[in-house]
C-alpha positions in Angstrom: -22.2 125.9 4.2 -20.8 128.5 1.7 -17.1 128.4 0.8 -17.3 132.6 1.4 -17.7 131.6 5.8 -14.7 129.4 5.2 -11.6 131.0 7.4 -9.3 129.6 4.8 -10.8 131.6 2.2 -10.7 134.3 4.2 -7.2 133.7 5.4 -6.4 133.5 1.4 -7.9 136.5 0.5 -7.4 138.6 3.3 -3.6 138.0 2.0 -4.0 138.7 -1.3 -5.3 142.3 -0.3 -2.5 142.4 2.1 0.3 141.8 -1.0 -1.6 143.4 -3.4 -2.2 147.0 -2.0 1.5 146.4 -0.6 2.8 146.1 -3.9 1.4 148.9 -5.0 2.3 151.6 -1.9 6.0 150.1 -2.5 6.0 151.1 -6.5 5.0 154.3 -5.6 7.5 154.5 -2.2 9.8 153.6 -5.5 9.2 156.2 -8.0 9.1 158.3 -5.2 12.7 157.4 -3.2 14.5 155.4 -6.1 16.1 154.3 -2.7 18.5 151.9 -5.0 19.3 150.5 -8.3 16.7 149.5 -10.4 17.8 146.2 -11.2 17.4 145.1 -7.1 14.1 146.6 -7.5 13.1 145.2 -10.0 13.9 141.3 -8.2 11.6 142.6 -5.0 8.6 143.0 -7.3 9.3 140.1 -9.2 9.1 138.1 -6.3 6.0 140.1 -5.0 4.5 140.1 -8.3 4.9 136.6 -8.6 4.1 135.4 -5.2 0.5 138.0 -5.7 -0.6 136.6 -9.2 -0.4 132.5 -7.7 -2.3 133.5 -5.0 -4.9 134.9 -7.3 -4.5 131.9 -9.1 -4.7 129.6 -6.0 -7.8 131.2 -4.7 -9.5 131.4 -8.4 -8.7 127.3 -8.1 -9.8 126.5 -5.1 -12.8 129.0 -4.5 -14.1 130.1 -7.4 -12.9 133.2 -8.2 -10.3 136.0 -6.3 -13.6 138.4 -5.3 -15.8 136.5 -3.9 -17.2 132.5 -4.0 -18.3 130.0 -6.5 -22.3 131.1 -7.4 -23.0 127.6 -9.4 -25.8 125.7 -8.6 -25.1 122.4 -6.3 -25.0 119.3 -8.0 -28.0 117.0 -8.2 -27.2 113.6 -9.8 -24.7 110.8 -8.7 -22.2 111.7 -12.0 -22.5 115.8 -11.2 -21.6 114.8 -7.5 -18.6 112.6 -8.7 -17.7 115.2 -11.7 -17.7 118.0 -9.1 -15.8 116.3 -6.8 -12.9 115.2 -9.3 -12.8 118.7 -10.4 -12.8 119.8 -6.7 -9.8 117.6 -5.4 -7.7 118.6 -9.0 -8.3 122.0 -8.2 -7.6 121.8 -4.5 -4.1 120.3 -5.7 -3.5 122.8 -8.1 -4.1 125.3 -5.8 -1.6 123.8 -3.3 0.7 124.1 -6.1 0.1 127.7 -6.8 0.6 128.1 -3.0 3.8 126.4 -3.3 4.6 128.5 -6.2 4.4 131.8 -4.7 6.3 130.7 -1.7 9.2 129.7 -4.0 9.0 133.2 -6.2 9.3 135.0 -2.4 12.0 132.2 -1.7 14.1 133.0 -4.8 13.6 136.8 -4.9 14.7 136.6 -1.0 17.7 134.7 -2.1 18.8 137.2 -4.6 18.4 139.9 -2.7 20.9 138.9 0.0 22.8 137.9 -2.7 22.5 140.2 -4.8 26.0 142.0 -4.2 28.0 139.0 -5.1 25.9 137.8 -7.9 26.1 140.9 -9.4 29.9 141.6 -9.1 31.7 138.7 -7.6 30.3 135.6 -9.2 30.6 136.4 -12.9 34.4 136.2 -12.3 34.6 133.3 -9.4 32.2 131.5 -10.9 28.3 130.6 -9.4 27.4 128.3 -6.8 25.2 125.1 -7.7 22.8 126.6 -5.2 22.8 129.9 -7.3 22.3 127.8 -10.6 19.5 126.1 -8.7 17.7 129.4 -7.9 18.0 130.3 -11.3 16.8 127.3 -13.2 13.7 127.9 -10.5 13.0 131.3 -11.4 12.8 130.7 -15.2 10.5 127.7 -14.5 8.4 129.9 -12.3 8.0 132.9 -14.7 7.4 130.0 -17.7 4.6 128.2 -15.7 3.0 132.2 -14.7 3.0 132.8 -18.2 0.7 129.3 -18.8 -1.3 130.1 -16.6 -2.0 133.8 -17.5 -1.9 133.9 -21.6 -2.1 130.4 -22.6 0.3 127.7 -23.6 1.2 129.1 -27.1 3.4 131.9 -25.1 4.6 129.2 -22.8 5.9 127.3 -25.5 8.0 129.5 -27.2 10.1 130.3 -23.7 9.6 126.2 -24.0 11.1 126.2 -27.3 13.6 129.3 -26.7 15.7 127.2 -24.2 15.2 124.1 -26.1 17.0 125.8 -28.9 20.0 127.0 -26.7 20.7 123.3 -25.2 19.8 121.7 -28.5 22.0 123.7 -30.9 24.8 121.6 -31.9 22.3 118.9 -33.5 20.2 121.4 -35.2 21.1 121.6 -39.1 22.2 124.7 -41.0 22.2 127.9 -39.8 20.1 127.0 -37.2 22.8 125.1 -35.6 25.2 127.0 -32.7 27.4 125.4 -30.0 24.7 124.9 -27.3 24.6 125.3 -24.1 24.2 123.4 -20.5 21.1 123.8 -18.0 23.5 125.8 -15.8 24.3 128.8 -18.8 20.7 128.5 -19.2 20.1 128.9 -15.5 23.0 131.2 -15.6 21.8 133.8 -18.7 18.0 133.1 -17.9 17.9 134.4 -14.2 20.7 134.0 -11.8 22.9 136.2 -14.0 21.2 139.3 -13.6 19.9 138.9 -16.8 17.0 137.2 -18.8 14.5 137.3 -16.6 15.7 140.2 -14.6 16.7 142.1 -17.7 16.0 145.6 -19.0 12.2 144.3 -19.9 11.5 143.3 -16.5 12.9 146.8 -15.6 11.2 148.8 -17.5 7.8 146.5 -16.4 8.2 146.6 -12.7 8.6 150.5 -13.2 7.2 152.7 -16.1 4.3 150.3 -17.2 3.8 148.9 -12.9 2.5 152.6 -12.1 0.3 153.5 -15.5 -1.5 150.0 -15.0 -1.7 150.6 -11.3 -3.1 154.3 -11.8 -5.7 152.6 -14.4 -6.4 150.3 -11.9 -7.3 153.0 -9.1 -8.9 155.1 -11.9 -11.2 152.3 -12.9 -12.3 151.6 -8.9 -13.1 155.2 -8.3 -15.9 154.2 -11.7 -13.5 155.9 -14.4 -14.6 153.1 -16.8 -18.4 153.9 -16.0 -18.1 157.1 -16.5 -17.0 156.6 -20.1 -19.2 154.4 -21.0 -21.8 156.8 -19.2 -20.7 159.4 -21.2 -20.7 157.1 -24.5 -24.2 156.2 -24.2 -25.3 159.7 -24.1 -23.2 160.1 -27.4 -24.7 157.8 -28.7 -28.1 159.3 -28.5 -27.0 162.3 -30.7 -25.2 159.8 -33.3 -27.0 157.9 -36.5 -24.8 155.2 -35.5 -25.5 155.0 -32.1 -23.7 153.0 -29.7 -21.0 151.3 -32.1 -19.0 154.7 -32.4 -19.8 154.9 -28.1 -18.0 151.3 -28.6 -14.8 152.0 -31.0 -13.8 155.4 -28.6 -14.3 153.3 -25.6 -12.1 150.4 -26.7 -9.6 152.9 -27.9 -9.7 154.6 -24.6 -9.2 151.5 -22.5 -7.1 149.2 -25.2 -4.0 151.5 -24.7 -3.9 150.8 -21.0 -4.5 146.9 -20.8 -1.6 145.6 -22.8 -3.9 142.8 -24.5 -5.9 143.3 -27.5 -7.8 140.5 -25.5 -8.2 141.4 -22.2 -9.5 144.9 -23.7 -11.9 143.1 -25.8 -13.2 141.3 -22.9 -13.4 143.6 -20.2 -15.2 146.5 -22.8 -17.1 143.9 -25.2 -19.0 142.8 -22.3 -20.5 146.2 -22.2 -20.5 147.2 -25.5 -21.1 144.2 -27.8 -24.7 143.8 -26.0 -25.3 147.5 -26.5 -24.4 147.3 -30.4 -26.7 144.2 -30.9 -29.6 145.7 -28.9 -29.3 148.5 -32.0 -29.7 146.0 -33.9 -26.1 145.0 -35.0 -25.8 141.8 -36.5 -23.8 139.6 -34.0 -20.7 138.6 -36.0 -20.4 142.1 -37.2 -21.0 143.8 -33.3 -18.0 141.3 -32.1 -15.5 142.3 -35.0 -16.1 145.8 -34.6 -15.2 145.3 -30.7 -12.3 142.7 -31.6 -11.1 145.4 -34.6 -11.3 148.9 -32.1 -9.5 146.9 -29.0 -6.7 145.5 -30.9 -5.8 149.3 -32.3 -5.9 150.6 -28.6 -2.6 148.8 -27.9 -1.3 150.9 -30.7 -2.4 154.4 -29.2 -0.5 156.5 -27.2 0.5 157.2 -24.4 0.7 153.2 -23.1 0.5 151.8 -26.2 -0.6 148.7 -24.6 2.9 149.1 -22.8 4.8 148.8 -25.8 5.8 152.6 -26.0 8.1 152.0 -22.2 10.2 149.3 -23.9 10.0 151.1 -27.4 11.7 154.5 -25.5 13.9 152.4 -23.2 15.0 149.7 -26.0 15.5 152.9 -28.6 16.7 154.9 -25.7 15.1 158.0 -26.8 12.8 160.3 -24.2 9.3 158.8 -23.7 7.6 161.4 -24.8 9.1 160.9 -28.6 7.8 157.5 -28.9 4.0 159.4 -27.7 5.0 161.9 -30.5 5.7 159.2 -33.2 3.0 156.5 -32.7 0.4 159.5 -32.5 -0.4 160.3 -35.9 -0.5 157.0 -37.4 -3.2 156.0 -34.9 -5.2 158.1 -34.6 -5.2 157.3 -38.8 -6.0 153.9 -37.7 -8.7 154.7 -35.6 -10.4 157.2 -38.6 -10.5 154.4 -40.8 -12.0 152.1 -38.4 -14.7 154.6 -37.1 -15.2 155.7 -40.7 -15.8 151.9 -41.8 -18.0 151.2 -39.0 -20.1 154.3 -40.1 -20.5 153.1 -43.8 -21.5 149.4 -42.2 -24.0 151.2 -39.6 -25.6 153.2 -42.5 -25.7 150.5 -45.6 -27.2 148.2 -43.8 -29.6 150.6 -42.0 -28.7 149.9 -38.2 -28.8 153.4 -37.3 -30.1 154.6 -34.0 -33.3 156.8 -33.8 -31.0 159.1 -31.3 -33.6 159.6 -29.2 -33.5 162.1 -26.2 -30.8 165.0 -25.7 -27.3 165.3 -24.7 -27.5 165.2 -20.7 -24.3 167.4 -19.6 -24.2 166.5 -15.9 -23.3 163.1 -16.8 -20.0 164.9 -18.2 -19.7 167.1 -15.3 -20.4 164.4 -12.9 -16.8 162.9 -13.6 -14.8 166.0 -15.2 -12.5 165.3 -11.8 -10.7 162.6 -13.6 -9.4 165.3 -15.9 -7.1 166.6 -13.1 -5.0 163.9 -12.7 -5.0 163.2 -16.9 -4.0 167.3 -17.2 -1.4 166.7 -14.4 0.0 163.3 -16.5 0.2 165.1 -19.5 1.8 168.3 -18.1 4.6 166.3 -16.4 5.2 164.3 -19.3 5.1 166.8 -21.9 6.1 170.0 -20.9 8.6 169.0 -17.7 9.6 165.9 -19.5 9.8 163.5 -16.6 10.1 159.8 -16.6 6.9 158.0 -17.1 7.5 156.6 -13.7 7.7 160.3 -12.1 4.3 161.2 -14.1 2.7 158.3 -13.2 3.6 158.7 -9.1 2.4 162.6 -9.5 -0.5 161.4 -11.5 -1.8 158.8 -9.0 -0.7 161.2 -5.9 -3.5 163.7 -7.7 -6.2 160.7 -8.5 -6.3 159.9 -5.1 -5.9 163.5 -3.7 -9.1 164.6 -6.3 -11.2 161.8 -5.4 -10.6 163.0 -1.2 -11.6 166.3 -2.2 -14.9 165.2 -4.1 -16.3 162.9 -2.1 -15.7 165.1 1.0 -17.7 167.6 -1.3 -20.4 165.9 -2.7 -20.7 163.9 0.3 -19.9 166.1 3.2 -16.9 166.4 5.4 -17.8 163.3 8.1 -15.9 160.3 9.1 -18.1 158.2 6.8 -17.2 159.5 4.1 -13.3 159.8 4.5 -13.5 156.2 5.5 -15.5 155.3 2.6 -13.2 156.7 -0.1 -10.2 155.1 1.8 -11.7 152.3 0.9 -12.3 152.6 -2.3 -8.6 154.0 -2.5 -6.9 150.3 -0.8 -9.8 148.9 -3.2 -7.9 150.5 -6.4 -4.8 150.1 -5.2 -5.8 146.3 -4.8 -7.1 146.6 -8.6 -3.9 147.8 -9.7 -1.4 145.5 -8.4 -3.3 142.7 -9.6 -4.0 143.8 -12.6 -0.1 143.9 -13.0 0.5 140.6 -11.5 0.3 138.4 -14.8 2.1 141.1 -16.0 5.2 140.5 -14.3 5.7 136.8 -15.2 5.3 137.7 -18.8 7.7 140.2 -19.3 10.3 138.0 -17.0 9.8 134.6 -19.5 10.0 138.1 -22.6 13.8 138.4 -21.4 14.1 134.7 -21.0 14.0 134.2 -24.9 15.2 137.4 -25.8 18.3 136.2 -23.6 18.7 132.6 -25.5 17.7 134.0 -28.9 20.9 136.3 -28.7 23.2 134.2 -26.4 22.8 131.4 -29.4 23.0 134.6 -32.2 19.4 133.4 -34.3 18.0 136.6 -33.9 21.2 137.7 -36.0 20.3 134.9 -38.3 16.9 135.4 -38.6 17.0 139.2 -39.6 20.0 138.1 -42.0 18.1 135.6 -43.5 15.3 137.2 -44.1 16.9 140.5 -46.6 19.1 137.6 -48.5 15.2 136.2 -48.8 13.5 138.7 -50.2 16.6 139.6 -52.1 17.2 143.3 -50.8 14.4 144.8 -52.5 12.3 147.0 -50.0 8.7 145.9 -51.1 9.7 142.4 -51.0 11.2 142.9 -47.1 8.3 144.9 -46.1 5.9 142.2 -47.0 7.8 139.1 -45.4 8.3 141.4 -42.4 4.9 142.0 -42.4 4.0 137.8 -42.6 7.1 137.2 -39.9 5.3 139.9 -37.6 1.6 138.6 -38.5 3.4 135.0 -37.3 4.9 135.7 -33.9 2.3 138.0 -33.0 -0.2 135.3 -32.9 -1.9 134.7 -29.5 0.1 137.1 -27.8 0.2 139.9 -25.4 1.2 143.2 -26.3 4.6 143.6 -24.5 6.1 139.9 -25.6 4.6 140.5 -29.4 5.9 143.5 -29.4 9.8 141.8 -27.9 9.6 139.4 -30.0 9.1 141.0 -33.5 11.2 144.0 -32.6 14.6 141.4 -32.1 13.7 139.0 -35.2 12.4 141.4 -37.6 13.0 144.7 -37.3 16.7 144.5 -37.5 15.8 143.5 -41.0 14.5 147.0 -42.0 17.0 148.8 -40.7 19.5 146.9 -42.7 18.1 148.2 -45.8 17.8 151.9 -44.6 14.1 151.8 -43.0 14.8 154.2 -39.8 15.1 152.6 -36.2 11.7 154.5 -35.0 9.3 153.8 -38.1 11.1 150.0 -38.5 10.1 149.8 -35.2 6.1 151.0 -35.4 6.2 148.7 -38.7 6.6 145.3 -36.8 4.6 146.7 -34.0 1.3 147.4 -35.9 1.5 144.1 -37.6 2.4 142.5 -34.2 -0.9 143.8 -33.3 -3.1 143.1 -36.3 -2.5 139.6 -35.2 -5.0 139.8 -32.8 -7.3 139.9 -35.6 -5.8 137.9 -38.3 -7.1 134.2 -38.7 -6.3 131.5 -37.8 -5.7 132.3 -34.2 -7.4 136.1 -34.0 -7.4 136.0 -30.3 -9.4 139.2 -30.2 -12.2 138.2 -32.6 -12.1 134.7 -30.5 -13.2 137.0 -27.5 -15.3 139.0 -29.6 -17.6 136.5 -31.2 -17.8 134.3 -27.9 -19.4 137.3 -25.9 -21.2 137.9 -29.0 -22.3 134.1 -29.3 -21.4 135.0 -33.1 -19.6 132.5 -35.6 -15.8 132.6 -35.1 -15.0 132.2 -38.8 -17.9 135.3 -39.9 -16.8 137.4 -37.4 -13.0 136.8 -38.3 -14.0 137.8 -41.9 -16.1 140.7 -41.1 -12.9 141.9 -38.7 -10.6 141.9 -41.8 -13.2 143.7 -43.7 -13.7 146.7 -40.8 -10.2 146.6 -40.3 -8.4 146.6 -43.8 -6.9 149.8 -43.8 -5.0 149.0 -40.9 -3.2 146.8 -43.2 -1.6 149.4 -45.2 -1.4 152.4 -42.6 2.2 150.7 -41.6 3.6 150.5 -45.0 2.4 154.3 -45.7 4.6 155.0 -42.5 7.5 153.6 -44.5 6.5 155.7 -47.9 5.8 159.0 -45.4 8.4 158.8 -42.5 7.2 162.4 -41.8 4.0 161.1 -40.1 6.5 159.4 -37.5 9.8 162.7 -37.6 7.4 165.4 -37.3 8.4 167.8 -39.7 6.6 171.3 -41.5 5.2 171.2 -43.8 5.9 167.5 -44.8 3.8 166.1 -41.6 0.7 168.3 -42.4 0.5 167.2 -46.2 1.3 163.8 -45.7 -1.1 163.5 -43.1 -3.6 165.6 -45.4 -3.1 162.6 -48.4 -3.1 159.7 -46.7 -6.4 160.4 -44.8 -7.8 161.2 -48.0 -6.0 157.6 -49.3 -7.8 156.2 -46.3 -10.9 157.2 -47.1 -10.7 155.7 -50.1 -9.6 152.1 -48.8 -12.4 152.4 -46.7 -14.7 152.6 -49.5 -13.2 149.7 -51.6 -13.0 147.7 -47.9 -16.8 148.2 -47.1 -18.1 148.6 -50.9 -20.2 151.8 -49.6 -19.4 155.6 -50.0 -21.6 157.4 -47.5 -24.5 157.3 -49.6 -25.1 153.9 -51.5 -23.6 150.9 -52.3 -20.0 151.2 -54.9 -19.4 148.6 -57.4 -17.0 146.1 -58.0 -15.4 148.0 -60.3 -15.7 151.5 -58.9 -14.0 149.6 -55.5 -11.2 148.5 -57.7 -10.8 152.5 -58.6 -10.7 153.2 -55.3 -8.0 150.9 -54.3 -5.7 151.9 -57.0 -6.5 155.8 -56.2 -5.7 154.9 -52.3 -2.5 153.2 -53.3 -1.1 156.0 -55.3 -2.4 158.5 -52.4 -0.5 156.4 -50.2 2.2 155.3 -51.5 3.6 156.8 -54.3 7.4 158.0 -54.5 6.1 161.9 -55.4 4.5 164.0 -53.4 2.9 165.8 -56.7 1.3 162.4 -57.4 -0.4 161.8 -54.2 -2.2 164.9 -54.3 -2.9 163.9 -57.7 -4.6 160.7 -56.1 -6.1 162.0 -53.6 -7.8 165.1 -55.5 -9.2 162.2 -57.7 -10.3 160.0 -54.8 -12.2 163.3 -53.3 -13.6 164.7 -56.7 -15.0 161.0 -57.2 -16.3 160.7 -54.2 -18.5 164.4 -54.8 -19.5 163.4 -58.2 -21.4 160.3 -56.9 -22.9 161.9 -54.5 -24.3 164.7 -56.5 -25.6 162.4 -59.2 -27.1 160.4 -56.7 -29.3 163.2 -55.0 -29.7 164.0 -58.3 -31.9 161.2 -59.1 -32.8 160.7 -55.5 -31.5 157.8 -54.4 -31.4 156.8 -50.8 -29.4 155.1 -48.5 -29.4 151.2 -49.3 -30.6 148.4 -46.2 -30.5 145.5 -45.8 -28.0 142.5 -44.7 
């Protein structure tokens, strides 16, 4: 008998619907009401949040997967039959104990909320209850264990290591040593505090980045992400490179919105990375383009992966500033990705015949979703409302639009109307548990954060780190760089971004880097990680899907994404491509994309046209540093005027003597 007839099942997911599409009705109820502070709020979801993602969990363990049952093929010798049925009872348990989890999140989040008036203002000055200590100690526990389960142990282990620090301190050596603290100031300035857990990064997660995930979520049921890739493919058709620049706009598109350069790589690569090697893409080179374009969508605006919330809220400047600021430098990332994967498409001849003709009602057959985008951008933009307001108006019109298609494509009939609500409870399912792992994250974020500054090392750390490099702004560029590359590694966008932005870029400001572009510095590094051996959790996606060599595709990922490298340190030698001024934006933007060409050549070893030698790279590279970097403006144009007038004589000698495009691998 299939597991799907089973009425626990059932029972199990019937209640995971219930939460989820809860969950999400109450965020919007939210944006829509505010009917209290956001702090209590932001203790309901938690509890929600965590209480939806272990039942996910529980259901994944115990029946296969959260949509629907196990599809593996039944077991047919004695040691299968034993294997599965080991694995059957330790997933059963560990099911039960997701069970028990989410009952304890609900529990706990219960707990503070009839509480919450004393813990708030009573007990900080007559002191906390064991009981309350006991809560709190569980909800650091729970949003540690959430995080294991949903990113890996490597995130676990620095909450792990963040509260081992704060009761280990007075037996640490040097300035690494502090007074230390019990289990109950841990319990106390983890969770049960108000803080930690339930500080301003869970706050600005359970609203601003609950509703843009949860509109993505609805957008991507109603077949938003088919009908870009739809569109792509019939790109594509018209491009000499085919599907891979179909690939790098989707993974742009998408990467912003996910808040994981590896939950983007997986969820588009799936698509894309077969397409690209049915071109005829070599594999580890069709997996690093993917891994290279998905990690840069956290870096785009308007999500930013979710980093651009806590960026506005940490900076406290309007929302719409950070959108202005991040802009321009990627959208110069992104040219010099899709400009390197056009030089690899060409040189070694995987071009696309680009075969039929553009078909335009596969653009008109989803230009609806550009009324609720026009409505996001309007309210964000021009009536400068929160992101939580936009997003609420936004997902109000997505669901509104998709009523008023359906009833016109399909007819007004009771079919139909039922037929898009579902699809509607469907999304708002998507959403909610789309933002479940989400939640646990960004609580164990404000767990370290809260240790890391209760015990003073972030202080330390950023102190330590000028007195390193011995004041000298090259030097602290480049360790901030490493020290960003480093905690970056295997994670998520939000807690890479938390993490880099407390420890390192207090450094740069020190030494008179502005808060905004000190802040975009970490970030981008933060995010190269993703793509930067050993761990390159992206390119780990990327080449599995691909079925490509980890350590070729990692290299070939470093060579497509070089001039990401230096994009953040040309922020620091052009702050007008982050202030927006006139006329310094326009001609810094006009020399570094000209700088950027250049690194793209010397990165690829190909100008358009023909293969450049070693030596005519190295020209490159030292034209593209002085477009890039140097300290007068007169001198990057100099560069840069030199970068474009080499780049036009080769090409006119070579149709000169008529030389063609080189192939071959």
């Amino acid at each position: 008998m299939s597991d799907s007839h089973h009425p626990g099942e059932r029972l199990l997911r019937w209640t995971i619907s219930a939460v989820a599409v809860a969950l999400t009705a109450y965020t919007l109820y939210y944006a829509y009401g505010r009917p209290f502070v956001r702090l209590r709020h932001s203790n309901l979801f938690l509890g929600a949040g965590l209480a939806l993602f272990y039942l996910v969990e529980a259901s994944n363990l115990r029946y296969g997967d959260g949509l629907g049952g196990s599809t593996a093929p039944p077991p047919d010798t004695v040691q299968e039959r034993l294997g599965t049925r080991l694995g059957s009872a330790f997933g059963s348990a560990n099911a039960a104990v997701c069970l028990l989890s989410a009952a304890a999140a609900v529990g706990a989040a219960a707990y503070v909320e009839f509480e919450f008036q004393r813990l708030q203002y009573d007990a900080p000055v007559m002191g906390f209850t064991d009981l309350d200590f006991l809560v709190g100690a569980v909800v650091v526990a729970l949003v540690t264990d959430a995080t294991r389960r949903a990113y890996g142990a490597s995130i676990a282990g620095v909450v792990l290591l963040a509260v081992l620090y704060a009761v280990a301190g007075p037996w640490l050596p040097g300035f690494l040593g502090h007074t230390g603290m019990e289990w109950t100031e841990v319990a106390r300035y983890g969770a049960i505090g108000l803080t930690g857990a339930y500080g301003f990064i869970l706050g600005v997660g359970t609203t601003w980045v609950a509703v843009f995930i949860m509109f993505a979520g609805i957008a991507k049921t109603y077949g938003a992400l088919d009908y870009v890739l739809d569109v792509g493919g019939e790109v594509g058709n018209k491009l000499r490179s085919g599907v891979v620049q179909v690939a790098v706009i989707a993974s742009m598109a998408m990467g912003s919105i996910t808040g994981s350069a590896a939950a983007n790589t997986a969820t588009t690569g799936s698509f894309t990375i077969p397409m690209m090697k049915r071109q005829g893409v070599r594999d580890d080179f069709a997996a690093a383009i993917e891994s290279v374009a998905s990690s840069g969508g956290q870096m785009m605006p308007p999500v930013m992966g979710v980093a651009a919330f806590l960026m506005a809220d940490i900076l406290q400047v309007p929302y719409v500033r950070i959108i202005q600021a991040g802009l321009l430098p990627a959208l110069l990332f992104y040219f010099s990705v899709g400009l390197a994967v056009q030089f690899v498409v060409l040189k070694f001849g995987w071009t696309s015949e680009r075969t039929g003709s553009f078909d335009s009602s596969v653009l008109l057959g989803g230009i609806h979703f550009a009324v609720p985008l026009a409505v996001l951008v309007y309210a964000l933009v021009a009536l400068r409302l929160t992101p939580l307001s936009a997003g609420l108006y936004a997902t109000a019109t997505m669901v509104a639009t998709a009523y008023v298609r359906d009833l016109y494509a399909e007819g007004a009939s009771p079919s139909t109307l039922r037929n898009t609500t579902e699809r509607t409870l469907a999304g708002f399912r998507e959403g909610a548990v789309d933002m479940a792992p989400l939640v646990g994250v960004l609580a164990a974020m404000g767990v370290i954060i809260s240790m890391l500054t209760q015990t003073g090392l972030a202080q330390k750390v950023s102190f330590r780190m000028v007195g390193l490099a011995g004041g000298v702004l090259l030097a602290v560029l480049l360790m901030a760089m490493l020290l960003s590359i480093l905690f970056g590694l295997g994670m998520p966008t939000p807690a890479a971004y938390i993490l880099v932005v407390v420890l390192v870029a207090p450094g740069l400001i020190e030494i008179g880097v502005s808060d905004l572009v000190a802040h975009l510095f970490v970030f981008y590094f933060a995010m190269l990680s993703a793509i930067t051996p050993p761990v390159a959790v992206a390119v780990a996606v990327g080449a599995r899907i691909a079925d490509a060599d980890f350590l070729r595709t990692g290299k070939q990922a470093l060579r497509v994404g070089a001039p990401g490298f230096f994009i953040p340190f040309a922020l620091v030698a052009n702050p007008a491509l982050v202030t927006w001024t006139l006329p310094g934006t326009l001609l810094s933007l006009a020399v570094v994309s000209v700088g950027v060409v250049a690194l793209v050549v010397a990165a690829t070893g190909y100008d358009g046209r023909a293969d450049v030698a070693a030596p005519h790279r190295l020209g490159y590279l030292a034209l593209a540093l002085a477009a890039l970097y140097a300290p007068a403006l007169a001198v990057q144009f100099a560069a840069a005027a030199l970068a474009l007038a080499a780049l036009g004589v080769a090409h006119a000698s070579r149709l000169q003597r008529g030389v063609s495009p080189t192939k071959g691998q």
